[in-house]
N, CA, C and O atoms as a GROMACS GRO file, in nm:
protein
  388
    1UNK      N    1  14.938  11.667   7.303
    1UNK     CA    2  14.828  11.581   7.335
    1UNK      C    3  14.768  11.617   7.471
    1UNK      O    4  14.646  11.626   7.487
    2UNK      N    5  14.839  11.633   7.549
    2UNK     CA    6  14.789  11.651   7.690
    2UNK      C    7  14.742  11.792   7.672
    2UNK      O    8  14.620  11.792   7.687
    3UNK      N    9  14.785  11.913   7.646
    3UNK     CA   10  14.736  12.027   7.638
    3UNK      C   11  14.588  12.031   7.568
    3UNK      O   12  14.493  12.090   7.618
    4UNK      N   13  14.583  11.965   7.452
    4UNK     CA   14  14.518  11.957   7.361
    4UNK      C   15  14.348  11.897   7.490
    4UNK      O   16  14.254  11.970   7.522
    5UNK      N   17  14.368  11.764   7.527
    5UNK     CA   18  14.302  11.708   7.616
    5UNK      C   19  14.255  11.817   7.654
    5UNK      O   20  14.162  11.885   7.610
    6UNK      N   21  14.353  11.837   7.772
    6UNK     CA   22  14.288  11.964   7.874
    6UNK      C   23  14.181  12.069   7.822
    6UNK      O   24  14.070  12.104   7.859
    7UNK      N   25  14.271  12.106   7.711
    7UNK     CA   26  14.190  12.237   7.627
    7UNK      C   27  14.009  12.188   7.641
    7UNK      O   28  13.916  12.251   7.690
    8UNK      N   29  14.013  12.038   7.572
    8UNK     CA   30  13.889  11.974   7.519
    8UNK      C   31  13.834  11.988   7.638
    8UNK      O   32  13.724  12.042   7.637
    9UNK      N   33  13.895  11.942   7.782
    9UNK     CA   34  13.832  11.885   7.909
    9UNK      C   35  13.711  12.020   7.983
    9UNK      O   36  13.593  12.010   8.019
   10UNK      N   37  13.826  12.164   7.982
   10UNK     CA   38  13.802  12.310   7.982
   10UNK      C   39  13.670  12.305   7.943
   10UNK      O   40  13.578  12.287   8.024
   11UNK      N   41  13.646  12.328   7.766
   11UNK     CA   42  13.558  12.351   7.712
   11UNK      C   43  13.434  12.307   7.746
   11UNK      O   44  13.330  12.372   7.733
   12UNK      N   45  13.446  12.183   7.794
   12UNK     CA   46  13.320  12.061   7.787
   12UNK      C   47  13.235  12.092   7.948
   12UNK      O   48  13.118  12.058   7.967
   13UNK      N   49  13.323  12.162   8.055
   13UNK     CA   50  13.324  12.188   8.219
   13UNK      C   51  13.259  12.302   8.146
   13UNK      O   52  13.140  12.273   8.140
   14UNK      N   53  13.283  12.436   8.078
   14UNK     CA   54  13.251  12.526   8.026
   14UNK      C   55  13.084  12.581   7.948
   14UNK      O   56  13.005  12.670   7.980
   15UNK      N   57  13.084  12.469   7.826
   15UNK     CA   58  12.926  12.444   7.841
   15UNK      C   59  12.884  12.401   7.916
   15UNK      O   60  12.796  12.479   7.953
   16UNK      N   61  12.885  12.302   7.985
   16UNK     CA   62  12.820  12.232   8.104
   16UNK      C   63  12.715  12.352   8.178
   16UNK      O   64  12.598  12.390   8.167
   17UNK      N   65  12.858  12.391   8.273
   17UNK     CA   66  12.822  12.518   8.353
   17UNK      C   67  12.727  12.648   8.296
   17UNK      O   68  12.629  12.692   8.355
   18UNK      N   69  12.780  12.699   8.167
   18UNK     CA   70  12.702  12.775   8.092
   18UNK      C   71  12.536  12.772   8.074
   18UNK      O   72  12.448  12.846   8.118
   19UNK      N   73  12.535  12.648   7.986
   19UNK     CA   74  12.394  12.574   7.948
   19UNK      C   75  12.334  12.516   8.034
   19UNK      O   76  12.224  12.467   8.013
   20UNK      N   77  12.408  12.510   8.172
   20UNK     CA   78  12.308  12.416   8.262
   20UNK      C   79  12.316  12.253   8.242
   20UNK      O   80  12.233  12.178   8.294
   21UNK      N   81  12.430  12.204   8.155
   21UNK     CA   82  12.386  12.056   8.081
   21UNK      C   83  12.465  11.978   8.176
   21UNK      O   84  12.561  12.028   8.236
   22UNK      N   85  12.424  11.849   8.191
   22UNK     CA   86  12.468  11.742   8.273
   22UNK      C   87  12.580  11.675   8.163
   22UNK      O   88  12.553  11.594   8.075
   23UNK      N   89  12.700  11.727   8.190
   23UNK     CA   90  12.751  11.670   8.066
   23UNK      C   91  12.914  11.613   8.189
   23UNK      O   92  12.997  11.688   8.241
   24UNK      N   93  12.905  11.469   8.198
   24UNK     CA   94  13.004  11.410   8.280
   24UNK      C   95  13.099  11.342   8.198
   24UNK      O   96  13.070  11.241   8.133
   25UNK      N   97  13.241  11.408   8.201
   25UNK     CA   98  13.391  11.344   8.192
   25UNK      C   99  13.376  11.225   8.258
   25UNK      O  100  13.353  11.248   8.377
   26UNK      N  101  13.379  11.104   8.231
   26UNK     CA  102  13.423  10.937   8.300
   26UNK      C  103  13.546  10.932   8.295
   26UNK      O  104  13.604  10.875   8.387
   27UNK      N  105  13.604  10.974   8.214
   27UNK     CA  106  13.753  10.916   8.167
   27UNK      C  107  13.854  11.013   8.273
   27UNK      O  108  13.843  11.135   8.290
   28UNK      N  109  13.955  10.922   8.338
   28UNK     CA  110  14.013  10.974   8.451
   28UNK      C  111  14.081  11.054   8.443
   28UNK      O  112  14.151  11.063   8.343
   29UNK      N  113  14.088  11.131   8.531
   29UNK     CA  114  14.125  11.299   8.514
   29UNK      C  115  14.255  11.324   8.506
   29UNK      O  116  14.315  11.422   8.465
   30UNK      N  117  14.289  11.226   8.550
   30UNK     CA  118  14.499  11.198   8.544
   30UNK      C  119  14.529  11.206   8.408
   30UNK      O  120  14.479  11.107   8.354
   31UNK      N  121  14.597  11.286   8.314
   31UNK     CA  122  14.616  11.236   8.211
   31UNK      C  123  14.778  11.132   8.168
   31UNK      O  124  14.839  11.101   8.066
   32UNK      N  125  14.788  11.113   8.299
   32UNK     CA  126  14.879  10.948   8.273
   32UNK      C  127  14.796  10.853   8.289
   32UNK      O  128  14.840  10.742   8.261
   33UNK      N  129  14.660  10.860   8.333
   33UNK     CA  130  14.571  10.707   8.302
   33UNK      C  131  14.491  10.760   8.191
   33UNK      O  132  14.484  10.648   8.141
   34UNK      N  133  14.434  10.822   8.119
   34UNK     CA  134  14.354  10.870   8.008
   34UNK      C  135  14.435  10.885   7.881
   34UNK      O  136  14.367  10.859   7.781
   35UNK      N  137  14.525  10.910   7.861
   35UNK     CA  138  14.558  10.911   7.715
   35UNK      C  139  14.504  11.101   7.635
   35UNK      O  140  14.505  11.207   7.697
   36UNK      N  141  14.471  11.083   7.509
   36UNK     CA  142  14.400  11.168   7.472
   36UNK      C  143  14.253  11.171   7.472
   36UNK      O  144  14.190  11.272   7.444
   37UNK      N  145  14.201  11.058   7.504
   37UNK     CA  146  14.066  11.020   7.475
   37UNK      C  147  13.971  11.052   7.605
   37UNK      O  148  14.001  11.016   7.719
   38UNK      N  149  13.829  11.138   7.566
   38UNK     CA  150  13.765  11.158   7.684
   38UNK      C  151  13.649  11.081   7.638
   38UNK      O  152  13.617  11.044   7.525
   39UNK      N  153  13.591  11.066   7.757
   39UNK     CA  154  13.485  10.989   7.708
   39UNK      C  155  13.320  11.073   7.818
   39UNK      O  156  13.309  11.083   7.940
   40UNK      N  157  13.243  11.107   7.732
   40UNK     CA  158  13.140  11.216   7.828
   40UNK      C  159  13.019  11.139   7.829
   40UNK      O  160  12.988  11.063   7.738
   41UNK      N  161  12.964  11.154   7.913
   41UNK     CA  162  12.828  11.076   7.929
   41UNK      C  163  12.742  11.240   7.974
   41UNK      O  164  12.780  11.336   8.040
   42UNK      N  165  12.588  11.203   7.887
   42UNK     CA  166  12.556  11.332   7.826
   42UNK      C  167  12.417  11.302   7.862
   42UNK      O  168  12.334  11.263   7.780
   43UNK      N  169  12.386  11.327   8.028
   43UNK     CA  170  12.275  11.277   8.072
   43UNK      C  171  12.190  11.372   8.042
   43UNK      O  172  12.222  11.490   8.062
   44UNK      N  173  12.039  11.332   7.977
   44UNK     CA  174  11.913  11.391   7.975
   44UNK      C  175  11.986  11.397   7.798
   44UNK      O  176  11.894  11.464   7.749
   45UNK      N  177  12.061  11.378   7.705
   45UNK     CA  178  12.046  11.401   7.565
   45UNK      C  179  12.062  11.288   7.511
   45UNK      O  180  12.012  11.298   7.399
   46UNK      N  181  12.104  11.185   7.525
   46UNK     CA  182  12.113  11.106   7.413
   46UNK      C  183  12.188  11.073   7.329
   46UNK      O  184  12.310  11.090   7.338
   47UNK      N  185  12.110  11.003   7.202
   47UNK     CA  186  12.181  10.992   7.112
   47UNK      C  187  12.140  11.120   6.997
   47UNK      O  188  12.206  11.128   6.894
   48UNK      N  189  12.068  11.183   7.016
   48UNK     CA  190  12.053  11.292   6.909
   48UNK      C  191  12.162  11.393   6.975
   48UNK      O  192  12.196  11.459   6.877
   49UNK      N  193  12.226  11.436   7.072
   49UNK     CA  194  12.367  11.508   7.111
   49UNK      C  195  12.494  11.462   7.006
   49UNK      O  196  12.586  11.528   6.957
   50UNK      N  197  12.458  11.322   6.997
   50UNK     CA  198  12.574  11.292   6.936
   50UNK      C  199  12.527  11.266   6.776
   50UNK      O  200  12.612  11.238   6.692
   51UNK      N  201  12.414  11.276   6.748
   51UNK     CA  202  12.382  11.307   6.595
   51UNK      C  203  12.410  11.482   6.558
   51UNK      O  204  12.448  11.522   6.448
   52UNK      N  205  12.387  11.554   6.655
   52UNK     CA  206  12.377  11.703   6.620
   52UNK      C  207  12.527  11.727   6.592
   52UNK      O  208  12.570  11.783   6.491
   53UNK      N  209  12.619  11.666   6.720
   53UNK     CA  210  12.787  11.676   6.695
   53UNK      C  211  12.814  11.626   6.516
   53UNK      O  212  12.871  11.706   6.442
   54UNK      N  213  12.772  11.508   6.470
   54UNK     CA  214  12.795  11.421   6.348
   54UNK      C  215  12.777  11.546   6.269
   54UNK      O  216  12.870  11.610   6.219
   55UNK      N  217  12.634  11.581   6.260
   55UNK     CA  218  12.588  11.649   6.148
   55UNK      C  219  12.634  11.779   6.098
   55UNK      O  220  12.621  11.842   5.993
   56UNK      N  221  12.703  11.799   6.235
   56UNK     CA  222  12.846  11.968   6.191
   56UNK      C  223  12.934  11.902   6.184
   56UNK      O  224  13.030  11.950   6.244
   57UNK      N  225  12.959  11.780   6.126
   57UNK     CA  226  13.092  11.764   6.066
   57UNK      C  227  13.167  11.768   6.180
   57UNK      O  228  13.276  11.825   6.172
   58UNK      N  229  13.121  11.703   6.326
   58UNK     CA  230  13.270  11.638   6.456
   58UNK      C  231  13.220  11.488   6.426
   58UNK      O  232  13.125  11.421   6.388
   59UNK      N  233  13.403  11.484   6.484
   59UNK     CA  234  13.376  11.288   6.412
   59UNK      C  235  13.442  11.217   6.588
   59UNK      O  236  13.560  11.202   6.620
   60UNK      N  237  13.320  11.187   6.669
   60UNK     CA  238  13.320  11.131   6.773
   60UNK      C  239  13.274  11.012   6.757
   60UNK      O  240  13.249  10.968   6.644
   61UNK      N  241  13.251  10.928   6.888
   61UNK     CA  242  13.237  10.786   6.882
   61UNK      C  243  13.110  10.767   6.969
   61UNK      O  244  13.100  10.849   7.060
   62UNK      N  245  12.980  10.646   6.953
   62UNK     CA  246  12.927  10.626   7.019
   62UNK      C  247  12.922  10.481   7.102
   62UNK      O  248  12.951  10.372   7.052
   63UNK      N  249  12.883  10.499   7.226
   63UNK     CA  250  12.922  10.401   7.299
   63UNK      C  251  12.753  10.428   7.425
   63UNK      O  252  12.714  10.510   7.507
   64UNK      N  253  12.694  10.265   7.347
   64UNK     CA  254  12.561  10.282   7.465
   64UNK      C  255  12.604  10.265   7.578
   64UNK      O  256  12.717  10.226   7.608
   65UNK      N  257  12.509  10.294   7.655
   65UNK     CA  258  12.329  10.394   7.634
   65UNK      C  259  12.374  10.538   7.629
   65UNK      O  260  12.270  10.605   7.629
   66UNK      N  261  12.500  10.636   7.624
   66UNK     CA  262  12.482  10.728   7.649
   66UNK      C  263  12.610  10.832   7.631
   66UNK      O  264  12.629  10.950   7.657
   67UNK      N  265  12.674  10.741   7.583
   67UNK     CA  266  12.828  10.783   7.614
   67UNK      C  267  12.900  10.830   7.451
   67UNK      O  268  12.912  10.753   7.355
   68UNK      N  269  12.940  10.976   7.454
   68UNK     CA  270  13.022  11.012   7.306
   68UNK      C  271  13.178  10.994   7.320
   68UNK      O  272  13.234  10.997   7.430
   69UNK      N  273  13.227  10.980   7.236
   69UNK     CA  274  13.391  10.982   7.311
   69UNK      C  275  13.449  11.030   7.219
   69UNK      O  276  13.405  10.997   7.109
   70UNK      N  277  13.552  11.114   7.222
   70UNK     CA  278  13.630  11.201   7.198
   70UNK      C  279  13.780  11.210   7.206
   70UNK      O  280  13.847  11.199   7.308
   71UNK      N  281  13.810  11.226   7.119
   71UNK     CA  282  13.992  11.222   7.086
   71UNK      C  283  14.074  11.321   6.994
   71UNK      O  284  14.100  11.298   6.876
   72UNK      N  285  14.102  11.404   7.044
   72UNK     CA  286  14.210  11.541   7.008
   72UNK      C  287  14.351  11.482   7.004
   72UNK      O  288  14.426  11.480   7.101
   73UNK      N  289  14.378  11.438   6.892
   73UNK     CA  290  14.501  11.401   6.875
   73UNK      C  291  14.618  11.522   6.748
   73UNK      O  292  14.609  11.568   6.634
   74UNK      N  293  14.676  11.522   6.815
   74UNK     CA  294  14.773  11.614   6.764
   74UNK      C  295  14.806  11.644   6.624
   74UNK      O  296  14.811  11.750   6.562
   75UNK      N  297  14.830  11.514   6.590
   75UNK     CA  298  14.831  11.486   6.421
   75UNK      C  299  14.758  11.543   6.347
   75UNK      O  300  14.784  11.603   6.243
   76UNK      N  301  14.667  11.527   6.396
   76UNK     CA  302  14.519  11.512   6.321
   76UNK      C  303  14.430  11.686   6.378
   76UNK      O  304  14.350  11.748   6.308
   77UNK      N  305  14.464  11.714   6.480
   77UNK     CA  306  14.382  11.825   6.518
   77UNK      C  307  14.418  11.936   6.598
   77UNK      O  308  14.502  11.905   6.683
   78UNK      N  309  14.383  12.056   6.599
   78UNK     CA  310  14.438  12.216   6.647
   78UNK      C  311  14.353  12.236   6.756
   78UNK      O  312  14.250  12.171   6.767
   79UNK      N  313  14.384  12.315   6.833
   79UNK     CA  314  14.307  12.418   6.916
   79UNK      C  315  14.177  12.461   6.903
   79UNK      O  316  14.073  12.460   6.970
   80UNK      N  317  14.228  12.514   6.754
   80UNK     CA  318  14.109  12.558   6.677
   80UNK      C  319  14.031  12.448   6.668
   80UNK      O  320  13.918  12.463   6.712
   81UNK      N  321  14.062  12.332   6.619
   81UNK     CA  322  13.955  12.229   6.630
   81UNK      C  323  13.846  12.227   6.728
   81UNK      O  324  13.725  12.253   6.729
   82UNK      N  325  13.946  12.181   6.818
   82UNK     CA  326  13.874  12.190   6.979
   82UNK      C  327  13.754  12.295   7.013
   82UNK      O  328  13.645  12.267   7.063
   83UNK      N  329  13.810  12.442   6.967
   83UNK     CA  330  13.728  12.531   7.024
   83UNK      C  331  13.550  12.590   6.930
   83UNK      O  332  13.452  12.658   6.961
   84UNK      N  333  13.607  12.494   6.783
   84UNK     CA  334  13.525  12.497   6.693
   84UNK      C  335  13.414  12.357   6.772
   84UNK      O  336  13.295  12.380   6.792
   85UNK      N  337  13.477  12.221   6.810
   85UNK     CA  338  13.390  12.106   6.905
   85UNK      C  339  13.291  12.167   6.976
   85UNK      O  340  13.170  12.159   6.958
   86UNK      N  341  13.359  12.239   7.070
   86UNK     CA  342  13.303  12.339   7.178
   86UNK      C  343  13.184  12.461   7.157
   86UNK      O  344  13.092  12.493   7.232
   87UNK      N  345  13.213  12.499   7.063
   87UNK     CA  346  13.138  12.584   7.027
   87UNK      C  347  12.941  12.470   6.975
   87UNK      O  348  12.827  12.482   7.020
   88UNK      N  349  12.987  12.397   6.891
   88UNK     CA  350  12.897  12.329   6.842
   88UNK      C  351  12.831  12.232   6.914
   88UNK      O  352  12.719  12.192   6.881
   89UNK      N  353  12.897  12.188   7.022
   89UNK     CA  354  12.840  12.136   7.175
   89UNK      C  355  12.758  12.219   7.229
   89UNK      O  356  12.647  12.190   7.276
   90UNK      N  357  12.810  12.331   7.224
   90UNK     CA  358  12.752  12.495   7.345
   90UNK      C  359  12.606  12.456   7.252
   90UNK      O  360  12.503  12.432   7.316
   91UNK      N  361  12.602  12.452   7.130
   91UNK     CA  362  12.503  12.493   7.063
   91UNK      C  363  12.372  12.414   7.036
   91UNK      O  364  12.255  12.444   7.012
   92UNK      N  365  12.448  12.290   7.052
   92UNK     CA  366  12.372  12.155   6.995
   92UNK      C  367  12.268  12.173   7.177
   92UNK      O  368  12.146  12.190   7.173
   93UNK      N  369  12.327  12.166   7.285
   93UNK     CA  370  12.334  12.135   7.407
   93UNK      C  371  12.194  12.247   7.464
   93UNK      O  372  12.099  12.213   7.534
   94UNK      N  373  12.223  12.382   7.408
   94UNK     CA  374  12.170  12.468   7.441
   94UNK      C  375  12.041  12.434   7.331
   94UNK      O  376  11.940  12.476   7.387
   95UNK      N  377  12.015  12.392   7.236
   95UNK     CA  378  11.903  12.374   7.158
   95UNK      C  379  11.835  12.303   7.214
   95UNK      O  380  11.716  12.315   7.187
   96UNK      N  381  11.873  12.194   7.318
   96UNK     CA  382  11.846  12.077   7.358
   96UNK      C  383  11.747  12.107   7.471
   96UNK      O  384  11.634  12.061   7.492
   97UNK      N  385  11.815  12.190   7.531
   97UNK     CA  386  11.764  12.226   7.641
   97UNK      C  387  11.609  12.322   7.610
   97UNK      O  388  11.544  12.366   7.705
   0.00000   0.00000   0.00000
């Protein structure tokens, strides 16, 4: 879980920087106060960021005015998951722009 997190946390700092996107982690960076769950606030996109995530088939959460949230849980999800999220963020993000 915690690796998994991180992996997600990586990726998301990763487009950001890449694409230029204002894309802010809220959820505290400790992962003994956060859990698996990040929560990004995705300034200048919206809610169509988090329709473009839906529509490739990632299953995130919305939370107004602005906020997607996200949970890599072990059970349920790989690396590969993650880096497949990431990829479709890079993409959605970079269209956006």
């Amino acid at each position: 879980s915690l690796r998994l997190t991180a992996y997600l946390e990586q990726g998301i700092a990763a487009v950001a920087e890449h694409n230029n996107a204002q894309l802010e982690v809220i959820t505290p960076t400790d992962p003994a106060r956060r859990g698996c769950q990040l929560s990004l606030v995705a300034h200048g996109f919206g809610r169509e960021l988090f329709q473009s995530l839906t529509d490739a088939g990632v299953v995130v959460d919305w939370r107004e005015p602005n906020v997607i949230r996200m949970a890599p849980v072990p059970m349920y999800n790989t690396f590969e998951d993650i880096a497949r999220f990431v990829n479709v963020l890079y993409t959605a993000t970079k269209q956006a722009n």
